[in-house]
N, C-alpha and C positions, 0 to 999 in steps of 0.2 A: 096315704095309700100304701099298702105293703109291698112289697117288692114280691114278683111271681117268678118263677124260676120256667121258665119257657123252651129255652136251647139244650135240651136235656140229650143232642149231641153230641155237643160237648161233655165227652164221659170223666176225661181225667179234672175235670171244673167242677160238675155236676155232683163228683164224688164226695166234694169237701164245700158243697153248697153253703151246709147250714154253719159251718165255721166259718167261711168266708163273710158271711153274714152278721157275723159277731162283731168286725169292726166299726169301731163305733163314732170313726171320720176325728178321736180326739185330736190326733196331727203329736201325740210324743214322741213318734219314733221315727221324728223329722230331724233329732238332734239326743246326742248324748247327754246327759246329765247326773249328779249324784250331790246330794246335801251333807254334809260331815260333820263333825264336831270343830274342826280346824280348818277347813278350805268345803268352799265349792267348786263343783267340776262342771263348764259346761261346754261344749266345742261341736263342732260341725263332724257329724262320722260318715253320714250317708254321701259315698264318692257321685251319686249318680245326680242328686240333688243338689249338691254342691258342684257342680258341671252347666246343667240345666237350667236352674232355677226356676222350676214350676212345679205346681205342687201335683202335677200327674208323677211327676220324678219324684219324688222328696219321699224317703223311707217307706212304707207301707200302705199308707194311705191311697196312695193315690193307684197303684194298682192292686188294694181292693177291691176302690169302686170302680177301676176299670172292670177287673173281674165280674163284677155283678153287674155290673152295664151292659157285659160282652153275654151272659147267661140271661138277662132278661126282654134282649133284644132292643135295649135303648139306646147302644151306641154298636155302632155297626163296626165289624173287622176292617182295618187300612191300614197306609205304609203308616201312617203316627201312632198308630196304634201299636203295631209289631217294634216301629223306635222304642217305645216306652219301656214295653214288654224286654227285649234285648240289651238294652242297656243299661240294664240291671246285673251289676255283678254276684246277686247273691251272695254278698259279704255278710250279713244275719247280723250287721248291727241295730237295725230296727228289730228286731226280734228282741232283741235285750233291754227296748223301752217298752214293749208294747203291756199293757195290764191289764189285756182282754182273753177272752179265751180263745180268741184264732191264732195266739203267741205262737203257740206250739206248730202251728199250721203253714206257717208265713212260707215258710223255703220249701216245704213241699207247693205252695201257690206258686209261687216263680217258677217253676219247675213246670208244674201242670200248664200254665199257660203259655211257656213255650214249647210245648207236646203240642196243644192243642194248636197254637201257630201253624206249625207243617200242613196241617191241614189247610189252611186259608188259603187264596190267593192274596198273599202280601206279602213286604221284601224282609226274607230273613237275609239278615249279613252275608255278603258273598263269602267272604273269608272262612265263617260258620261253612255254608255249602259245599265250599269246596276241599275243607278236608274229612266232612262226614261222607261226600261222594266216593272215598277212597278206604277209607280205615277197617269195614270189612277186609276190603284187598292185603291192608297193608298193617293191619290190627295195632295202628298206633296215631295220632293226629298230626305228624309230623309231615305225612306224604312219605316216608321212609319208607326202603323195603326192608320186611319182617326178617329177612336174612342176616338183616346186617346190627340186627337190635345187642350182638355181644361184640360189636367191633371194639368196644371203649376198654374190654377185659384184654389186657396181655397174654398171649399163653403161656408166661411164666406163671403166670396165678393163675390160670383156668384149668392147667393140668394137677395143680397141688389140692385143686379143690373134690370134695367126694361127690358120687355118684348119688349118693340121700346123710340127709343130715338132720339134725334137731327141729333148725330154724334154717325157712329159706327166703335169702335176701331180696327182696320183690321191689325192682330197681325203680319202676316205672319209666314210664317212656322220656320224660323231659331230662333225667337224668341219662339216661339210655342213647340220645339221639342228641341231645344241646349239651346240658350240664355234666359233661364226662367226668369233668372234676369233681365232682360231687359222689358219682358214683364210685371214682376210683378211691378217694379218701376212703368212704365207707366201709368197701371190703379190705382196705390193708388195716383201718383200723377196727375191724369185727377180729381179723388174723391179730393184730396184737396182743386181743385181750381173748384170746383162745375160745370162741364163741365158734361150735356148732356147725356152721351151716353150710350152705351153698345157691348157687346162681343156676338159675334155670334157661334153655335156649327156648321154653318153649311159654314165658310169662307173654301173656295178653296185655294190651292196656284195660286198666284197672275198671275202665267205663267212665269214672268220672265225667270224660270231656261231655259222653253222651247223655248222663243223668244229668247234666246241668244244664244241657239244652236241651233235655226234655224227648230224647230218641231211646224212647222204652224200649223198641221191638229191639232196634239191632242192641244195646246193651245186654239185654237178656243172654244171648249167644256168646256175650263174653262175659261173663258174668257165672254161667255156667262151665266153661270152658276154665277158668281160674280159680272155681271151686274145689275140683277136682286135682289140684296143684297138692295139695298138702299128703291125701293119701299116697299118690301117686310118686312123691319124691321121701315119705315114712319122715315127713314133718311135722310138728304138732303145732307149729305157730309163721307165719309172715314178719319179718323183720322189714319194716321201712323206714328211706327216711323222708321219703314226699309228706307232705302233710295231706296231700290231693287223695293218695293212694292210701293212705292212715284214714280219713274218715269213711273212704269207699268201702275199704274191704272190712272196716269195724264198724259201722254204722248203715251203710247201704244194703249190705250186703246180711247186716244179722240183727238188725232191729225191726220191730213192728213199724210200721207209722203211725205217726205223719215222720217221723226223720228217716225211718229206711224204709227198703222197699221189697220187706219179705211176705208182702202181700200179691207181690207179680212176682217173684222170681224163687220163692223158699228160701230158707235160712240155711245161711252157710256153717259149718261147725270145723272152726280152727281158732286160735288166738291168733291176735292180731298188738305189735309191739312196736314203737315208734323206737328209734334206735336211740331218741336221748333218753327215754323213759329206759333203756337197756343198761346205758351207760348211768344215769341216777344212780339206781340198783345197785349195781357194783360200788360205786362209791363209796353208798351205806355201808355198805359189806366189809368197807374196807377190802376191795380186789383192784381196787386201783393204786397204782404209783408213778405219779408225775414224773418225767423225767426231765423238765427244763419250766418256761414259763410262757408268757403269754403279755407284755408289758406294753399295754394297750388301754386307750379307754374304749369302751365298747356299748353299744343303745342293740337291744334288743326287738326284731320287728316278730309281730305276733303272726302266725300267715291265720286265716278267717278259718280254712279248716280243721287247721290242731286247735286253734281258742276257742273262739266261740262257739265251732260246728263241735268241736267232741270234749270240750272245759278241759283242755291241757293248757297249763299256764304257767304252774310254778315247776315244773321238771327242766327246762330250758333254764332259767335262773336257777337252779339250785346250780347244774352242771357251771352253767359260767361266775356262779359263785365261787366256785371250789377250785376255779383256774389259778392255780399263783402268776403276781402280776396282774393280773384283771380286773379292772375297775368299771364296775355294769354301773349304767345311768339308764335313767329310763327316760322314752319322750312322754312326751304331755299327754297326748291319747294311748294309751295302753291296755296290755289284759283287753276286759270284753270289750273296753272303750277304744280298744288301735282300728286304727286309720288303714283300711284294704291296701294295698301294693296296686290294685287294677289288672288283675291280670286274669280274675277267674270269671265264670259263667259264658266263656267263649267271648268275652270282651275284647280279650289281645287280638283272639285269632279276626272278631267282626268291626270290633271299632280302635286300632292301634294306637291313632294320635288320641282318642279319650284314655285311653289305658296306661300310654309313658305321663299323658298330662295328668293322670291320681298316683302313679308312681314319683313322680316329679317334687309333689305336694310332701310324701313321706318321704323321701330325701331330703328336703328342706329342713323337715320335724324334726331330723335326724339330726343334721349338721347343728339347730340350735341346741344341743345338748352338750356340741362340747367334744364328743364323739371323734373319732377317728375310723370307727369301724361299725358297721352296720352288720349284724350277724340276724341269722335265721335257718329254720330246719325245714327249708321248702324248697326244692330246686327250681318250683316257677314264680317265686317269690323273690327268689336268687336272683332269674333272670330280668325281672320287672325294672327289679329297685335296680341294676347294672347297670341295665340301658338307660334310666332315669340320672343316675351318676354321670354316664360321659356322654347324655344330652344336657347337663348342667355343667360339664366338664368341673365335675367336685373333687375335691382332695380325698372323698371318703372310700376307703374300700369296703367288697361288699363280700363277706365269707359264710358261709357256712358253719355253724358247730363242728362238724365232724371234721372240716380243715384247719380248726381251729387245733382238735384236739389230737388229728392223727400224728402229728409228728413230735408231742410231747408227755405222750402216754404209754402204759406199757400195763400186762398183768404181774401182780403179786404172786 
């Protein structure tokens, strides 16, 4: 008997019906896999499946046909239902098994069905609730107030910086408000290498926290409101180094769908530049000159939105290639095949102890490498795997690229 599409309601489901509908229950995007001439690869990738163990959890499958259960009216909205639905990180490793045509679809479905959630009466994550109850107010998911989002800037540096620039450095909020270190690295080392830009008092959060739980209406208002950043400060491009805030404002905010969403909000028109993809460049250039080294082994953590969400992979390796001293090892799950950190799709903020226990997992990965040092170009990837270190009380430190490089670089 066919399946009838009934809950036509449900608009943001309804929309991508007939792709929903394409999977085809095979169950490969339950598990990583790859055949080689020299090895095979096969390993556990989906954090939410590997937690769970049931196949409503396990990669895509299972809330497809939740999907088309919840739009056909065979299975009714409840709290197990919105569990399923939310504790899903949206990491897009089943997206990289699937070889159906709703591939493409997949993370706009996550997405969609925790849009449509808000609507139910069933329990989204408190933690989720209560800082979407606030971030209009306070345009950031931290509960922070908006005033204070340049405390982490010195005004030794805040006065040397211009009033408009080339490129301007779009910090995002976890950097902003947790990860200071992150952002203070960043701007002394953008000033090293004589880059252009400047810091805005007046940067939004990027939306992410809101597109990944699926809160269109209030994204929109900021979304808008950050658009307007580039004219407004006579910039021609965003320099980040969130990986959150890299697929938001290059893929959300200026692609078609199913991966952006310039079908609700218009296409924004600026470039958009991840700061290792900045530092690369140079390199090539020759505009770089080391000025000491870096004598470390090092394992690279992929974060889900620079890899697999926007295929940045090898710019981070090339940069930690070219470190003197630096011996890059990779873990076993890597590129499209690494293992989430746990910390996106409102995970951390709804379900904490599932979130340090997937961050926990990639520290482990980490440690058997050999490693001493766990680097990444994510500040909430930064903060995952941290907490996962000294909830393991491990020997690993956990840095950044740009703390790596700021205090032994300089321009040519």
């Amino acid at each position: 008997m066919a399946l009838v599409l009934k809950r036509t309601d449900m608009k943001e489901l309804a929309q991508i019906y007939d792709r929903i509908s394409m999977c085809t229950q095979c169950g490969n995007c339950k598990y990583g896999y790859e055949y080689g001439p020299t090895e095979n690869f096969a390993a556990m990738l989906c954090p939410q499946g590997d937690k769970y163990q049931f196949e409503a959890y396990r990669g895509s499958k299972g809330k497809a046909a939740l999907a088309k259960g919840l739009l056909s009216g065979m299975i009714q909205w409840s709290d197990k239902a919105a569990h399923v639905i939310y504790t899903c990180i949206g990491c897009g490793a089943c997206v990289e098994m699937c070889e159906t045509d709703i591939k493409d679809y997949l993370l706009r479905m996550f997405e969609a069905l925790k849009s449509e959630t808000w609507k139910q009466n069933v329990a989204i994550p408190e933690g989720v609730r209560k800082w979407s109850s606030t971030i209009r107010e306070n345009r950031n998911p931290y509960l922070e107030k908006h005033e204070n989002r340049l405390d982490w800037l010195p005004a030794s540096i805040r006065e040397t910086l211009p009033k408009k620039a080339e490129y301007i450095y779009f910090v995002g909020c976890t950097a902003s408000y947790r990860q200071k270190n992150i952002a203070l690295a960043t701007v002394k080392l953008l000033q090293k290498l004589k880059v252009d830009f400047t810091v805005v008092p007046d940067e939004w959060c990027c939306a992410s926290p809101l597109l990944r739980t699926g809160q269109y209406d209030v994204a929109k208002e900021f979304i808008e409101h950050n658009k307007e950043l580039p004219e407004k400060y006579g910039a021609s491009a965003f320099i980040t180094t969130c990986a959150g805030c890299y697929r938001t404002l290059s893929i959300d905010y200026q692609k078609d769908p199913p991966e952006g969403y310039t079908d609700k909000f218009g296409k924004a028109n600026f470039k958009v530049i991840h700061t290792i993809q900045l530092v690369e460049d140079m390199i090539k250039k020759g505009e770089i000159e080391f000025e000491g080294s870096f004598n470390n082994v090092v394992t690279y953590h992929d974060p889900c939105h620079l890899g697999r969400h926007a295929k940045v992979y090898d710019s981070p390796r090339n940069v930690l290639q070219a470190i003197p001293g630096l011996k890059l090892v990779e873990m076993y799950r890597s590129k499209k095949f690494s293992f989430c950190c746990g910390a996106g799709g409102g995970v951390r903020g709804g379900y904490p102890d599932y979130s340090i226990e997937t961050a926990i997992k990639r520290v482990r990965e980490a440690e058997s490498t050999g490693a001493s040092v766990i680097t990444c170009v994510c500040p909430f990837c930064w903060r995952n795997l941290s907490d996962a270190i000294s909830a393991l009380k491990s020997s690993m430190k956990m840095m950044d690229i740009t703390e790596i490089l700021e205090p032994i670089v300089k321009k040519k």
